[in-house]
N, C-alpha and C positions, 0 to 999 in steps of 0.2 A: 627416689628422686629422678634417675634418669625416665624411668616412665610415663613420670608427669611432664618434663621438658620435652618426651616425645610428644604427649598428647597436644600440649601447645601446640606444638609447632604444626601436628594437624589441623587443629583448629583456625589457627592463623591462616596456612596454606587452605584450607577449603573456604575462608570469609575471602581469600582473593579471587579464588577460581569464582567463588559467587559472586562478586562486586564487577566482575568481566563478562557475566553473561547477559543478555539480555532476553528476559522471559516473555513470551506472549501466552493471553491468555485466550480460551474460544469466549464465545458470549454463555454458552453453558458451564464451565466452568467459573466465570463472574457471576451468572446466576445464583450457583450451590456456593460461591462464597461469599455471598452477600445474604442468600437464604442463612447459612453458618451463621455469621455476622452476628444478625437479628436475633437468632435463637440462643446462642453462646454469649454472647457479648464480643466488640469488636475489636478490644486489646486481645481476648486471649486470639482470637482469628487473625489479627497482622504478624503475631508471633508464631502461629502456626505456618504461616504459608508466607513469612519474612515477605511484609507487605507494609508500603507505608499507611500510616493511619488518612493521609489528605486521598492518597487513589482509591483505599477503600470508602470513603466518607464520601465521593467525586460516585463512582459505582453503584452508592446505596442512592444518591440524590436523583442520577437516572433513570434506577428502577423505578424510585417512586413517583418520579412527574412522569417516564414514560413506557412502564412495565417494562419487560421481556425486551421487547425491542428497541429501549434504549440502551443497554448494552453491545449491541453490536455496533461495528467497527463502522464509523462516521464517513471515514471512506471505502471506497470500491476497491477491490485489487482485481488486479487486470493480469490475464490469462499472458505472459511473455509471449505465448505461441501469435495469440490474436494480436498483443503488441505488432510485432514481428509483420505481420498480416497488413495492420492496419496502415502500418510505414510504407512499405510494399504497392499497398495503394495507392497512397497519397502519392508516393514515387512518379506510377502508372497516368494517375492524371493528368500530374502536371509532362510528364511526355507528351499524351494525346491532347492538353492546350497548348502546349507550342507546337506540334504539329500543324493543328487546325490553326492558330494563328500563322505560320509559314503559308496554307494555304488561301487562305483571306491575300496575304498578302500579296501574292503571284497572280490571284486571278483580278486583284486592281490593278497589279501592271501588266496585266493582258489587256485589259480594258483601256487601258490607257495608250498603249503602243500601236499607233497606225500600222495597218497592213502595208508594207512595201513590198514592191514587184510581184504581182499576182500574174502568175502565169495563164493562160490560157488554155 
């Protein structure tokens, strides 16, 4: 008895640590499990890789209106470093447009301000 209420309480403890992860998968592995899928059948494949039936069903409707490359990831992920870079940038610019607007603006009030006392 006490063995089985140990096993429990593993079971239990590891359906929580699963329920808190969140798993990503590559487009190659949705591939081979979508390839899986079709060839096995796709209950025994959600139970193998604890997957719901809509994501897998969502994965196989992909491949098949857009092969291979409907699997991959809809959006872009972007390099934190190029992040980092790109902000940096935009930073830069807008420095050097009020700059040059500081200087627009100086040389119309040059333009505008009469010479007084010109020496000789």
């Amino acid at each position: 008895m006490a063995g089985q209420t140990c096993q429990n309480s593993l079971v239990l403890l590891h359906s929580d640590i699963m329920s808190k992860i969140r798993r990503s998968f590559t487009p190659e592995d949705r591939y081979s499990i979508v390839q899986e899928a079709i060839r096995d059948g796709h209950a025994d494949t959600c139970r193998k890789y604890n997957l719901s039936p809509s994501l897998l069903r969502k994965w196989r409707l992909k491949y098949l209106s857009k092969g291979k490359e409907g699997l991959k990831d809809s959006y872009s992920r972007i390099d934190p470093q190029l992040r980092t870079l790109e902000e940096e940038n935009e930073r830069l610019k807008r420095i050097v447009a009020k700059q040059a607007l500081e200087l627009e603006i100086k040389s119309e009030l040059l333009k505008k301000t009469p010479l007084q006392f010109r020496r000789s």
